[in-house]
N, C-alpha and C positions, 0 to 999 in steps of 0.2 A: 504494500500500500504506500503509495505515494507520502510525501513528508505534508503537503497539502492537502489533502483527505484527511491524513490522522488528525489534523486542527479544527478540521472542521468538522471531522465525524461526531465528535466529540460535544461540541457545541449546538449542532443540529438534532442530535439523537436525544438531548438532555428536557428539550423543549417540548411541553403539552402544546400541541395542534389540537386537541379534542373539541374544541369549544368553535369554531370556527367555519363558517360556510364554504367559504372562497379561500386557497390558499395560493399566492402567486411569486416570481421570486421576481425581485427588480435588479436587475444584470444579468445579460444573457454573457457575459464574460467567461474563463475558467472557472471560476470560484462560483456561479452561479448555474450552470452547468453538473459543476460538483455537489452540490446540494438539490439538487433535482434528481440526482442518481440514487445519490444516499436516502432521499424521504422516499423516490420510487422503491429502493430496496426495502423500506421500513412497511411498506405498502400504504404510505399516503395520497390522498389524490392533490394531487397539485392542477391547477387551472390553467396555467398559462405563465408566460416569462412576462415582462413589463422591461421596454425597452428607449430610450431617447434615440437611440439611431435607425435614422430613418430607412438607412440600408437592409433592416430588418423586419421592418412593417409586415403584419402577416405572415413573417413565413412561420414554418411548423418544424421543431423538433421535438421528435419522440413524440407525434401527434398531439401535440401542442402549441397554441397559438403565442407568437410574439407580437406585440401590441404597443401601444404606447399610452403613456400614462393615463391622455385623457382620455382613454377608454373609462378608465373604474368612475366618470362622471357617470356611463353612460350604465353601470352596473346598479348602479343605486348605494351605494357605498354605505348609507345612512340605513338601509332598511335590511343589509346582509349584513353579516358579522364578516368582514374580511379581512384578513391578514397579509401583509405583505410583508417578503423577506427581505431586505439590503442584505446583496452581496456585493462588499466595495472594498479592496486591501487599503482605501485611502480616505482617511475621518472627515476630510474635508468634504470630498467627494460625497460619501453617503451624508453628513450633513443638508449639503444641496437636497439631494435627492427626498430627505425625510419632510423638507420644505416644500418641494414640489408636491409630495403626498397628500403632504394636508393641506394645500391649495386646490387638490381636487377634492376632499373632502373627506377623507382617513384622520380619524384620530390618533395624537401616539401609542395610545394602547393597542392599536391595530398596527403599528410598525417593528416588525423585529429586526435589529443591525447586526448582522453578524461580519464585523471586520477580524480578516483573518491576520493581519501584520504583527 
């Protein structure tokens, strides 16, 4: 196993998902990739990746849609329980990102950050 898996296995496997409608990871990066492997091997359902590059829009891994953020307007973010994961190796970085979230309408309690650095 990878020295990057075992950081994150770790951290990802520790976490109740139970409570949850929608579970989505925001980075289609390595590190976001790798936690969609590890919660598909735990047998979670994950929904989708959530992505800012546009080069990305739509397309599907592992039959799964990548999107962009202001899709979760269009989910009702307010009437589902949904969770999103940050996978970002950079604080700043996922900080951005946790800002975008709740400009679409995610509360923090609905934000998990999992920086791996």
């Amino acid at each position: 196993m990878s020295s990057i898996k075992k950081r994150i296995t770790l951290k990802v496997i520790n976490y109740d998902y139970s409570n949850y409608d929608k579970i989505f990871i925001f980075g289609f990066g390595v590190s976001g990739r790798t936690i969609f492997h590890i919660l598909e091997n735990q047998n979670m359902k994950i929904d989708g990746f959530i992505d800012n590059d546009k080069n990305f829009m739509n397309s599907e891994y592992f039959k799964k849609r990548i999107i962009n953020p202001e899709y979760l307007t269009l989910i009702n973010v307010k009437r589902h329980n949904v969770l999103v994961i940050i996978s970002q190796t950079e604080k700043s970085i996922s900080k951005a990102m946790t800002k975008q979230l709740i400009e679409h309408g995610l509360k923090k309690k609905n934000i998990k950050i999992m920086n791996i650095s």
